[in-house]
VOSEVO-374275 format. One record per residue (C-alpha): residue number from 0; residue in three letters; x, y, z. Coordinates in steps of 0.2 Angstrom, whole numbers. Layout:
REM VOSEVO-374275
NODE    n  res      u      v      w
NODE  NUM  ALA      X      Y      Z
...
This chain:
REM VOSEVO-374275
NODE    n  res      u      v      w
NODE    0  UNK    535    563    470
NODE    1  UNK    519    557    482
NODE    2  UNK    510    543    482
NODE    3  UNK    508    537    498
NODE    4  UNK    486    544    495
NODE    5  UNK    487    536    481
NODE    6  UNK    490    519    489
NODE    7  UNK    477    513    498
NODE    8  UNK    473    508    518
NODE    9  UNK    466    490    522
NODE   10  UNK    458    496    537
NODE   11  UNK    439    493    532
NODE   12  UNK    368    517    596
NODE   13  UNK    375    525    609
NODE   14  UNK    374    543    614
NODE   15  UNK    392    547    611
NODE   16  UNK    391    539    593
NODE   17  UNK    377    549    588
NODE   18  UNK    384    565    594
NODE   19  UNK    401    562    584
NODE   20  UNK    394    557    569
NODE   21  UNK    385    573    569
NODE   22  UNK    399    587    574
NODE   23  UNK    407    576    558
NODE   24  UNK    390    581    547
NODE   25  UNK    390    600    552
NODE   26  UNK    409    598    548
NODE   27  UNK    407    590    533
NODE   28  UNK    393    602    527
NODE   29  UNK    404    618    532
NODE   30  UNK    418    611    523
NODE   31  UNK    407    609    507
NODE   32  UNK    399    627    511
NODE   33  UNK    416    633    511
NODE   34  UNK    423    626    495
NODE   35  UNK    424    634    477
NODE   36  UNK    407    631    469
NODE   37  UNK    404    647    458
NODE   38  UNK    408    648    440
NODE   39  UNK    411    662    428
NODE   40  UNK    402    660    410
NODE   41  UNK    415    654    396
NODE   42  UNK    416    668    382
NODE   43  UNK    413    663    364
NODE   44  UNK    425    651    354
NODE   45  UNK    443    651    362
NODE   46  UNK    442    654    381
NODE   47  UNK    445    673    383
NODE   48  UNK    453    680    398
NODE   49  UNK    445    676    416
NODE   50  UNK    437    692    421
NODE   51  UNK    442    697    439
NODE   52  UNK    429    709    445
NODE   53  UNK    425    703    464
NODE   54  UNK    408    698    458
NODE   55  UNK    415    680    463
NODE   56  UNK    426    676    475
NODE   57  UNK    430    657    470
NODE   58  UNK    431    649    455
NODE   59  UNK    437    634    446
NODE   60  UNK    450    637    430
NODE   61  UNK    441    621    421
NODE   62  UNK    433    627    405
NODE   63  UNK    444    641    404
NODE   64  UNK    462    636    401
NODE   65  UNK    471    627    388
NODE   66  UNK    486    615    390
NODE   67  UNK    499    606    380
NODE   68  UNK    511    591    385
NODE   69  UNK    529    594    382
NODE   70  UNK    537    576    382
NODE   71  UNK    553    582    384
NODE   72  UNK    551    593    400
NODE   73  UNK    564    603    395
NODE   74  UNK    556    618    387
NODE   75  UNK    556    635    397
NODE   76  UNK    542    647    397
NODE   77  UNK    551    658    385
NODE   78  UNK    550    646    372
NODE   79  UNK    533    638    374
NODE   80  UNK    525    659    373
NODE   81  UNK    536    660    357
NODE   82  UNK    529    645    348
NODE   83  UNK    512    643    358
NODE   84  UNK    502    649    340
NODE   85  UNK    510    631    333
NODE   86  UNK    508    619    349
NODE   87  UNK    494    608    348
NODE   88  UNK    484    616    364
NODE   89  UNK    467    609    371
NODE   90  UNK    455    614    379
NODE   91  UNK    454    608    400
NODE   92  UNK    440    601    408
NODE   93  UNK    435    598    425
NODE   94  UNK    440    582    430
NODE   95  UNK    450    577    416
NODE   96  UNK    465    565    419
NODE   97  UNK    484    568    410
NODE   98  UNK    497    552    410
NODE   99  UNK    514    560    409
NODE  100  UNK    529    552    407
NODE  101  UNK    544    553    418
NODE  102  UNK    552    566    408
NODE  103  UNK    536    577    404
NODE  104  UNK    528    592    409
NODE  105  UNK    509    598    408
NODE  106  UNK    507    616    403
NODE  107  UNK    492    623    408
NODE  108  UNK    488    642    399
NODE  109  UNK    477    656    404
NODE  110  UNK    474    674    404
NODE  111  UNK    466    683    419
NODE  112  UNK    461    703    420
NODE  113  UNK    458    708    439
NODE  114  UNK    446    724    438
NODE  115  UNK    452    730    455
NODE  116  UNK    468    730    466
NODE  117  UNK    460    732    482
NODE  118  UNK    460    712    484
NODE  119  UNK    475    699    482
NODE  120  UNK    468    686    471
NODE  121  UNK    478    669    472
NODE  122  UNK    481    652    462
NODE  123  UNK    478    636    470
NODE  124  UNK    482    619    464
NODE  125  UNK    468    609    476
NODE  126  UNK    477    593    478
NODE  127  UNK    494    591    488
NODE  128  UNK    509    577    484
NODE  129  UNK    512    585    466
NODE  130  UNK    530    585    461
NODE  131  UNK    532    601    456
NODE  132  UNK    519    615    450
NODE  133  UNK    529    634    445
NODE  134  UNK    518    649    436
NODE  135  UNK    527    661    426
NODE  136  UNK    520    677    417
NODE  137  UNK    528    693    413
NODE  138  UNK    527    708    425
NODE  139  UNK    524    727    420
NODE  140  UNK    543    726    414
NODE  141  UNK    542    712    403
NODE  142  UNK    552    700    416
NODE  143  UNK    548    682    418
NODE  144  UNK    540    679    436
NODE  145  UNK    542    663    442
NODE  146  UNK    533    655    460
NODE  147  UNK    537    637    465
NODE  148  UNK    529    624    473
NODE  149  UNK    527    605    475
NODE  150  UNK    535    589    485
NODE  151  UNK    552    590    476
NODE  152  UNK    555    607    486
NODE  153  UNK    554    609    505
NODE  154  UNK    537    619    510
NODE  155  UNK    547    633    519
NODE  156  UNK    556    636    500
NODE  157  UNK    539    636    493
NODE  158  UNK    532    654    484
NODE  159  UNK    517    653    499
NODE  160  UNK    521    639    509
NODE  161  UNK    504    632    512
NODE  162  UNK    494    614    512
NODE  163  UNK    491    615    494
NODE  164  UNK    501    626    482
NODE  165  UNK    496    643    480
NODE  166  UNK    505    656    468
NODE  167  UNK    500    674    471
NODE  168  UNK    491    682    455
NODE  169  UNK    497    700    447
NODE  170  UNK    488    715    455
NODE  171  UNK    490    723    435
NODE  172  UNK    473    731    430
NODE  173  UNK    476    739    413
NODE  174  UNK    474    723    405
NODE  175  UNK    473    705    405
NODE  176  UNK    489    694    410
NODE  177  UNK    493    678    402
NODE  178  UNK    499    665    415
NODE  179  UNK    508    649    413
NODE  180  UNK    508    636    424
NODE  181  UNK    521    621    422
NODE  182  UNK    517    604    432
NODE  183  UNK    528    588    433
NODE  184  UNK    520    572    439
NODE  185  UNK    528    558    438
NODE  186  UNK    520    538    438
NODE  187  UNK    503    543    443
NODE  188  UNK    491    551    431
NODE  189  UNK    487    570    436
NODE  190  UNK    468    577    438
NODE  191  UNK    470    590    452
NODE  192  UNK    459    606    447
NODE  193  UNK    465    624    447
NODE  194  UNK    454    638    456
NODE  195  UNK    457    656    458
NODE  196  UNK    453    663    474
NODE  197  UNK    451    682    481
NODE  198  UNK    463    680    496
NODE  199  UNK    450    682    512
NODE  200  UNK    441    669    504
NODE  201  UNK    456    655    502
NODE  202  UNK    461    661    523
NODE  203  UNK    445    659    525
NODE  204  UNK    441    641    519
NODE  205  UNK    460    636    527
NODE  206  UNK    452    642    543
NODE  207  UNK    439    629    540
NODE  208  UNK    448    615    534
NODE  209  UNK    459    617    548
NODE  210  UNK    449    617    562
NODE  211  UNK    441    599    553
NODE  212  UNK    459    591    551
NODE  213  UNK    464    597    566
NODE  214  UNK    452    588    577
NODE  215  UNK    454    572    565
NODE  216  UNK    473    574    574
NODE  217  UNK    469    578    590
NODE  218  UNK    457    563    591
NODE  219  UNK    470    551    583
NODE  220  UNK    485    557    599
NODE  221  UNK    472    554    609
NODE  222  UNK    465    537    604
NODE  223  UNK    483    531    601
NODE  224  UNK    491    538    620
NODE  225  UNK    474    529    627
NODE  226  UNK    477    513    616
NODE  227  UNK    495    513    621
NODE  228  UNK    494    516    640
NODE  229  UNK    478    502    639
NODE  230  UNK    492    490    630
NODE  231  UNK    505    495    643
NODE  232  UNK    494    490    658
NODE  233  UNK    484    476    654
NODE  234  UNK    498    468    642
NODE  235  UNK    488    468    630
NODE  236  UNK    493    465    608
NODE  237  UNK    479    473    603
NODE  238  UNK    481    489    610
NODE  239  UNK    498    489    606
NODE  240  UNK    496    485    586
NODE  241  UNK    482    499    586
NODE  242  UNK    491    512    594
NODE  243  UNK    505    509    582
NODE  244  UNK    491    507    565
NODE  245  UNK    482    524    572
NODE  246  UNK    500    534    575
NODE  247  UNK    504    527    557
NODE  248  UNK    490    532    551
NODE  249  UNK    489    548    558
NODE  250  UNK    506    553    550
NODE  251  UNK    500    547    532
NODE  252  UNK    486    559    532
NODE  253  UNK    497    571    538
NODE  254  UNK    508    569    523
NODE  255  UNK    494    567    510
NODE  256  UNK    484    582    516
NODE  257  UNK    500    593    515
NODE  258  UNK    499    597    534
NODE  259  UNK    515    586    537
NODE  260  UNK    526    598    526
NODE  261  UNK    516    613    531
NODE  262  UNK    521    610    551
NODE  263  UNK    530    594    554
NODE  264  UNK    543    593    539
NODE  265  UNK    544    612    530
NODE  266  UNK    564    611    529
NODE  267  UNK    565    594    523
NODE  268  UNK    567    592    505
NODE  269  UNK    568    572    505
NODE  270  UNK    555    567    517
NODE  271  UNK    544    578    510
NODE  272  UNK    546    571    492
NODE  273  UNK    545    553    500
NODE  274  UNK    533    553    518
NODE  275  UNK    517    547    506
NODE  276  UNK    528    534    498
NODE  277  UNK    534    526    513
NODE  278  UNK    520    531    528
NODE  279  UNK    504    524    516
NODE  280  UNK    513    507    511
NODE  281  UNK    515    506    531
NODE  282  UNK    499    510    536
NODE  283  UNK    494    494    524
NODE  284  UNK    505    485    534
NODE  285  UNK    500    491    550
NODE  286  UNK    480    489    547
NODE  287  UNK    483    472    541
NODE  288  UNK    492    466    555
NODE  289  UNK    483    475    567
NODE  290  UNK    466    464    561
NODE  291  UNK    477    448    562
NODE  292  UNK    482    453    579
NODE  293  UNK    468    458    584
NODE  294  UNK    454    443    579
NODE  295  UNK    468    430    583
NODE  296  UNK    470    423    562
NODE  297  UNK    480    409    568
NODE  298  UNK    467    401    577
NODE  299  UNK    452    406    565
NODE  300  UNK    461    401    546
NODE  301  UNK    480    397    546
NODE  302  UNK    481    400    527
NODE  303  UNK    476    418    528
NODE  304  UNK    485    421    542
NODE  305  UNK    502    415    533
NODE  306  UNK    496    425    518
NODE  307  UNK    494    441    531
NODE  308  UNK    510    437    537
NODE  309  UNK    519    435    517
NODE  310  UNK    509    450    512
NODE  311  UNK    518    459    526
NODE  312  UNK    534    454    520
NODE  313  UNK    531    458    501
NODE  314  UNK    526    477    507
NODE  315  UNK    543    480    514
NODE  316  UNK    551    473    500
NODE  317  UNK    541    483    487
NODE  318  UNK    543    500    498
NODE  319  UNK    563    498    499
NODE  320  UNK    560    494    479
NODE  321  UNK    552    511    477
NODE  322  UNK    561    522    486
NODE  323  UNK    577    514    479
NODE  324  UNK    572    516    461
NODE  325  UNK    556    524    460
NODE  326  UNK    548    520    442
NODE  327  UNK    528    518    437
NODE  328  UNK    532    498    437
NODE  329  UNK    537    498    456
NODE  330  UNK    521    510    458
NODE  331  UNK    510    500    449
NODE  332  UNK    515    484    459
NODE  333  UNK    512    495    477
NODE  334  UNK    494    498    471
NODE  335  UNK    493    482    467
NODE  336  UNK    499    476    483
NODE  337  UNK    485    486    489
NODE  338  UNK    470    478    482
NODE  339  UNK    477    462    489
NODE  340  UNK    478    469    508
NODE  341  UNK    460    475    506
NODE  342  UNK    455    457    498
NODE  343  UNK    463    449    512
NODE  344  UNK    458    460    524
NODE  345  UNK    439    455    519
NODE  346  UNK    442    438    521
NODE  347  UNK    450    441    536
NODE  348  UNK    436    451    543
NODE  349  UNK    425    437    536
NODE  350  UNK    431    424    541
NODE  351  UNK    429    432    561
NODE  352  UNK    413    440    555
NODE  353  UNK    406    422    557
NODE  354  UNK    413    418    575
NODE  355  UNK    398    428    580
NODE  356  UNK    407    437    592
NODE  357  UNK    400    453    597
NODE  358  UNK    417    463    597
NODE  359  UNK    420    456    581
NODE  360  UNK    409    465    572
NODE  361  UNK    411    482    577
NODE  362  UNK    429    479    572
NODE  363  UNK    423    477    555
NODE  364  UNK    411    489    556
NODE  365  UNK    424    499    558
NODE  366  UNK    437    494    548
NODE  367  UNK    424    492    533
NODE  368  UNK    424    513    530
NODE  369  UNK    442    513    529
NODE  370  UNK    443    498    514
NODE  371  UNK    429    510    505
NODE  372  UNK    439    523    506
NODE  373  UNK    456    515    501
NODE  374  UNK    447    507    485
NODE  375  UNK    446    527    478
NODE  376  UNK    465    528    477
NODE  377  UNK    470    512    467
NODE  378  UNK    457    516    456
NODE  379  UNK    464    534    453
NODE  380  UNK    483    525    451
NODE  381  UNK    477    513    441
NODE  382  UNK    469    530    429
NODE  383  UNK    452    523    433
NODE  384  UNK    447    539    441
NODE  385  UNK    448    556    443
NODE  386  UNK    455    567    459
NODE  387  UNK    442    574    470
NODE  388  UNK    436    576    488
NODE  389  UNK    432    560    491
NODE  390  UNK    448    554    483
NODE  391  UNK    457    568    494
NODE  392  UNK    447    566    508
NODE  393  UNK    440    551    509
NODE  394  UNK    452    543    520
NODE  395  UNK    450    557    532
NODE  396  UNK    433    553    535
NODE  397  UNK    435    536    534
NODE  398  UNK    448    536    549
NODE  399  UNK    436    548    557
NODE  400  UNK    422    536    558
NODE  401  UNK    433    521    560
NODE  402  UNK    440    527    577
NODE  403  UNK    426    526    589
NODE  404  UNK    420    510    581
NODE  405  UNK    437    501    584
NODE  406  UNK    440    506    600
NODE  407  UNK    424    502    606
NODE  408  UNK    428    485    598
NODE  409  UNK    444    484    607
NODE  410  UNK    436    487    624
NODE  411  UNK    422    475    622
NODE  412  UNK    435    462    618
NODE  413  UNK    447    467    632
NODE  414  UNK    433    467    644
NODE  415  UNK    427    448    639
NODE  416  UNK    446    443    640
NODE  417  UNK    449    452    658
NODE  418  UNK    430    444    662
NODE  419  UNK    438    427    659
NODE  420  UNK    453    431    665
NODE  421  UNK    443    437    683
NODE  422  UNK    436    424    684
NODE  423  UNK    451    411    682
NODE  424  UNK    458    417    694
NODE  425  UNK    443    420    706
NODE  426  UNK    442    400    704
NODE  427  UNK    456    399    720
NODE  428  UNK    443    408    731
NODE  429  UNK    425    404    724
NODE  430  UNK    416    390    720
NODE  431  UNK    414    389    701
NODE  432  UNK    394    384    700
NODE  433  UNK    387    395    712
NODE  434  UNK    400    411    715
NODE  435  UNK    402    408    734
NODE  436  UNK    418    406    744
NODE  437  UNK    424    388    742
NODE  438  UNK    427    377    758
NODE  439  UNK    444    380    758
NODE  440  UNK    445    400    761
NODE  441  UNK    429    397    770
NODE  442  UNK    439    389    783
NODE  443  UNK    452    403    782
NODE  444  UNK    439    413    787
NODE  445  UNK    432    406    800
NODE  446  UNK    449    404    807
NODE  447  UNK    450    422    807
NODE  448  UNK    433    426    815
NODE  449  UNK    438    414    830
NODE  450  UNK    453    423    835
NODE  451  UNK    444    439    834
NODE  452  UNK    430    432    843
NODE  453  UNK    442    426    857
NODE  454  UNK    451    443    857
NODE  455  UNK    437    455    857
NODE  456  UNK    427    442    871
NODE  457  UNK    411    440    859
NODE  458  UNK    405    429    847
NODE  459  UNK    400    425    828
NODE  460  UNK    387    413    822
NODE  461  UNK    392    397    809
NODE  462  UNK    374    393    800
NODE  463  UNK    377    375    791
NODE  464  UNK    363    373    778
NODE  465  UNK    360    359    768
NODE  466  UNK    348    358    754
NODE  467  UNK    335    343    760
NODE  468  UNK    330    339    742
NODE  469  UNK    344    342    730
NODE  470  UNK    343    322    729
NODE  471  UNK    326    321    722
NODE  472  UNK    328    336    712
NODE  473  UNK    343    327    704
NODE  474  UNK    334    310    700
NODE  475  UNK    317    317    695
NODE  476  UNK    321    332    684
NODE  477  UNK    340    327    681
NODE  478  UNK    357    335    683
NODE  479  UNK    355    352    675
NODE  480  UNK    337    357    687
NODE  481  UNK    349    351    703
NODE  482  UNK    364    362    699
NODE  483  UNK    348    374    694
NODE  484  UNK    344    373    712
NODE  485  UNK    362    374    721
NODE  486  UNK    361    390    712
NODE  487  UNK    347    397    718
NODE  488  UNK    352    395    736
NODE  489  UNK    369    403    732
NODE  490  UNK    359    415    727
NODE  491  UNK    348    415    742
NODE  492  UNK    362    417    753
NODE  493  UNK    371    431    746
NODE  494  UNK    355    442    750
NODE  495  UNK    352    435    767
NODE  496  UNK    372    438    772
NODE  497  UNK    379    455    775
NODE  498  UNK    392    466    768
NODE  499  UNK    404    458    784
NODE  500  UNK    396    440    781
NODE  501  UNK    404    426    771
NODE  502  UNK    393    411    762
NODE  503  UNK    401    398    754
NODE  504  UNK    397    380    747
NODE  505  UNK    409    366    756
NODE  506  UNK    402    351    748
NODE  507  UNK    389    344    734
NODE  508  UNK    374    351    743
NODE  509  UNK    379    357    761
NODE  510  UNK    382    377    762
NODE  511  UNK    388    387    776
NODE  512  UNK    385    406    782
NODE  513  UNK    399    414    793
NODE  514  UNK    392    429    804
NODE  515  UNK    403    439    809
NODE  516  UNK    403    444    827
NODE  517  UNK    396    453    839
NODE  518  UNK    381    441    834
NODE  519  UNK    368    438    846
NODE  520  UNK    357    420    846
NODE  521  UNK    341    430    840
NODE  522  UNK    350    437    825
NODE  523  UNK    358    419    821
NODE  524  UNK    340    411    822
NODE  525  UNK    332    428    811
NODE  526  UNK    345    423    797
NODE  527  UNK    341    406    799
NODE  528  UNK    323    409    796
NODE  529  UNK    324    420    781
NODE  530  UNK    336    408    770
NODE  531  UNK    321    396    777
NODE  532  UNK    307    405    772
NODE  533  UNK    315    411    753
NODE  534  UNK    318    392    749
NODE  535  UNK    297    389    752
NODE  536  UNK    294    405    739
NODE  537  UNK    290    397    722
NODE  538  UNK    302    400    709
NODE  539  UNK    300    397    689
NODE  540  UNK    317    392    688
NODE  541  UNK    310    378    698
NODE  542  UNK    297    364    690
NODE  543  UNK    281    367    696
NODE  544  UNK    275    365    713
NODE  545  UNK    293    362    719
NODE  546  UNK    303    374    731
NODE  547  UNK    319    371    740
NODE  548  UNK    319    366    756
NODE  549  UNK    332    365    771
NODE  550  UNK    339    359    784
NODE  551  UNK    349    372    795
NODE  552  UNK    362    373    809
NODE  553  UNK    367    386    819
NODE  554  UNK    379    387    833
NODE  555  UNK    389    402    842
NODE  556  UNK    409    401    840
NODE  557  UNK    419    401    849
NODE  558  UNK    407    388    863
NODE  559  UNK    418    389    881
NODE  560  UNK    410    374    886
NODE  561  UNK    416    363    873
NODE  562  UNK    431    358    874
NODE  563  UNK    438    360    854
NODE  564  UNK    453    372    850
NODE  565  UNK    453    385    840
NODE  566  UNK    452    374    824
NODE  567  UNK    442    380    810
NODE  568  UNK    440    363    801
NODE  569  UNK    433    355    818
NODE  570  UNK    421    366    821
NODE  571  UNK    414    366    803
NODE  572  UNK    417    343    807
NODE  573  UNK    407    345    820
NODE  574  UNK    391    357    812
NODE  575  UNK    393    349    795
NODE  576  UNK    389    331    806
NODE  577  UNK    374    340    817
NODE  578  UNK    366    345    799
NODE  579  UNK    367    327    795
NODE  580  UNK    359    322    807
NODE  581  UNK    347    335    808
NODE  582  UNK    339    327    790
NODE  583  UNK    333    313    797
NODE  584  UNK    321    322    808
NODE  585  UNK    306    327    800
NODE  586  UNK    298    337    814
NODE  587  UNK    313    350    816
NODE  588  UNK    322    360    800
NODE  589  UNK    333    373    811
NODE  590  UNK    342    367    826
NODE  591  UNK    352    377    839
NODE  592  UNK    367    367    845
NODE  593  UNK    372    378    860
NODE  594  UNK    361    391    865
């Protein structure tokens, strides 16, 4: 028995976005270009037998069969053709939904005259995760044939193993055959549709749906080895819980689409009658606590992150319910537990939504196809709904859409937190308001520049610049325009200084620019100059009519005719007390202190 698509998932430009979301259009519209949409005209009264003359090569068996529910199960096919003039038969219409019992079987008659034997013509069921589907019909002898299919068998035991089943028609052209088709499906109500095929046309439209599935797959190992190595090497939750949600989730489709049994499982009897059971109550599980993971619910709303955390726990215990003794009460109640993971997953999403964090909301954009999506499978459990593409397929594309979406949510947050995480640990080395080295590795650096300067017999430049006005602009425009002006001589100082240069701040409004050496006095007074010259420009981060202005030191290192050693912190004493002295002389704003 298979549920797990009936249960549903919680998980609800740029270039690159466009471009998918159209190879997913041209996909969708050659999927639909490639499915059954031609229909044979029913004969009068009691539907006659489906003529077969290659006029059509696909075409649906609503309208043109009969079926009767045998409460019991236990009639064989013998029996039901020996009383089918006295069974209550009725006539099957597309899309009509059949409750069966645990005991019951649908029977489904009809009678079909292939014209020609030059093509194979083929049954299909067009949904997967039926419990068991056999056609039977008499061959040219008389003898019962009978063709298997459905999750209670293995796929490799199946008549054609195959996604979907699919029961090969008799190539008999004297006259019609009357087929009967025999369905148990337990818990769930059953609408899949019927549809002849020629066979070229069914390879054909497997071709198609393959290629479509196929890259949903090959996008999904991609995404989650990419999300997983990202959660590997930054040490990052996140990544982590969506690498395991997307490999979940990848398996479920692969069970509810039939692919699972078809490759990954065909030799497995149980796991094929139970994957959707257990991999679709688990990707519930996975989605939810991937969005609790994910937008931190403990520190946004503590109730609905317990309640995420409790929900959690009631999926495991429902899914060891089920599969330990499986009735429609235990599936009732994982549908159930459905619609609460997506009500919970809205308030979740919700409840971030209004953090106004960026990230946040292509998470839920993301995530909001996928709740759609899953809301077609609890209706169809609940016998709200019939079985279609959307409720077949509808995941798919959901997942298909949600993908790019998340993980571009996931790297927009990883890159804030590595951001802030950059920059905590670039408070050691830089000055937090301006960006520049601090005082303390600025005199590292200095040390360093004085021994190469001794080894290598030349020397560096040390400009001390303070900002002359930083005072006044503090007292008449207040504290936010002053810090507005230590920044802009940072800033000033980072394009004056070169690639080998260092600038840093070393106290409230006193900066300093190392020149690395060989430097000679006219490039030291040129610098000097220029960080002069951009403090007069006007600036409108400025009030008007002010500029900055400076006072400036400059002195070779290491000077042989003073006598200091090769200290760092002295020599930066030393030009830290020149500069000021330098401010209380109005006639001078760069000196030279030994050249």
């Amino acid at each position: 028995m298979s549920v797990a698509r009936r249960l549903p998932s919680p998980i609800a430009g740029t270039t690159a976005l466009r471009a998918w979301m159209a190879m997913l259009l041209a996909g969708l519209l050659l999927w639909f270009a490639s499915g059954p949409t031609h229909a044979l005209p029913l004969q009068d009264g009691y539907p006659g037998p489906v003529i077969i003359d290659g006029s059509v090569q696909s075409f649906p068996l609503a309208g043109r069969s009969i079926y009767w529910i045998d409460p019991t199960g236990q009639l064989e096919p013998d029996e039901i053709e020996a009383r089918q003039d006295l069974l209550p038969w009725s006539e099957r219409t597309n899309g009509q939904r059949v409750t069966l019992g645990e005991s019951a079987a649908l029977w489904i008659r009809f009678d079909a005259w292939v014209q020609h034997d030059d093509v194979h013509w083929e049954l299909e069921l067009a949904r997967s995760g039926t419990d068991h589907v056999a056609l039977h019909y008499r061959d040219r002898h008389g003898q019962w044939v009978r063709q298997e299919a459905g999750d209670h068998l293995a796929v490799s035991r199946w008549h054609s193993p195959d996604r979907y089943p699919v029961f090969t028609l008799d190539t008999r052209t004297e006259g019609p055959v009357r087929y009967w088709v025999k369905i148990e499906h337990a818990r769930v109500p059953f609408s899949g549709e019927l549809y002849i095929h020629s066979h070229p046309h069914l390879r054909e439209q497997r071709i198609h749906q393959q290629f479509l599935i196929g890259a949903y797959f090959g996008m999904a190992l991609l995404l989650s080895l990419v999300a997983l190595a990202n959660g590997l090497v930054f040490r990052d939750k996140s990544f982590l819980a969506y690498a395991i949600y997307t490999g979940v989730l990848a398996l479920s489709m692969a069970a509810s689409l039939g692919v699972g049994g078809q490759f990954l499982w065909p030799d497995s009897v149980v796991w094929n009658s139970r994957a959707e059971f257990i991999l679709l109550p688990l990707v519930a599980m996975a989605g939810l606590l991937f969005i609790r993971q994910v937008i931190q619910a403990s520190w946004i709303d503590r109730r609905l992150d317990r309640m995420a955390v409790a929900l959690s726990i009631i999926w495991v215990g429902l899914i060891v319910w089920d599969q330990s003794e499986p009735s429609t009460a235990s599936m009732q109640a994982l549908s159930a537990a459905g619609a609460a993971t997506m009500a919970l997953t809205y308030a979740l999403l919700w409840s971030a939504w209004r953090s106004g964090e960026r990230w946040v909301r292509w998470i839920a954009l993301g995530v909001l196809p996928m709740l759609l999506a899953g809301t077609l499978p609890v209706l169809r459990n609940f016998n709200l709904v019939s079985s279609g593409f959307l409720s077949q397929y509808g995941m798919v594309l959901a997942a298909t859409i949600e993908a790019p979406l998340l993980i571009y949510g996931l790297v927009q947050r990883s890159s804030i937190q590595h951001e802030a995480r950059a920059r905590a640990k670039a408070l050691a080395l830089t000055e937090p308001l301006t960006g520049l080295t601090n005082r303390h590795n600025c005199i590292l650096r200095l040390h360093d520049a004085l021994i190469r300067a001794q080894r290598y017999q030349h020397r560096c430049a040390l400009l001390v610049i303070n900002l002359d006005n930083h005072e006044w602009f503090t007292q008449e425009h207040g504290r936010e325009v002053g810090d507005r002006a230590l920044v802009l001589t940072g800033s000033l100082l980072r394009t004056v200084a070169r690639d080998v240069d260092t600038a840093a701040r070393i106290d409230d409004r006193t900066f300093a620019l190392l020149m690395e050496g060989p430097v000679r006095p006219a490039q030291a007074v040129s610098a000097a100059t220029a960080i002069l010259a951009g403090g007069l420009r006007p600036n409108e981060q400025l009030p008007v009519g002010a500029t900055l202005r400076f006072k400036i030191v400059i002195a070779l290192l290491p000077d042989p005719s003073i006598e200091l050693p090769m200290d760092a912190q002295q020599h930066l004493a030393w030009l830290h007390d020149e500069a000021d002295n330098l401010q209380w002389d109005r006639q001078r704003n760069i000196a030279t202190v030994n050249f």
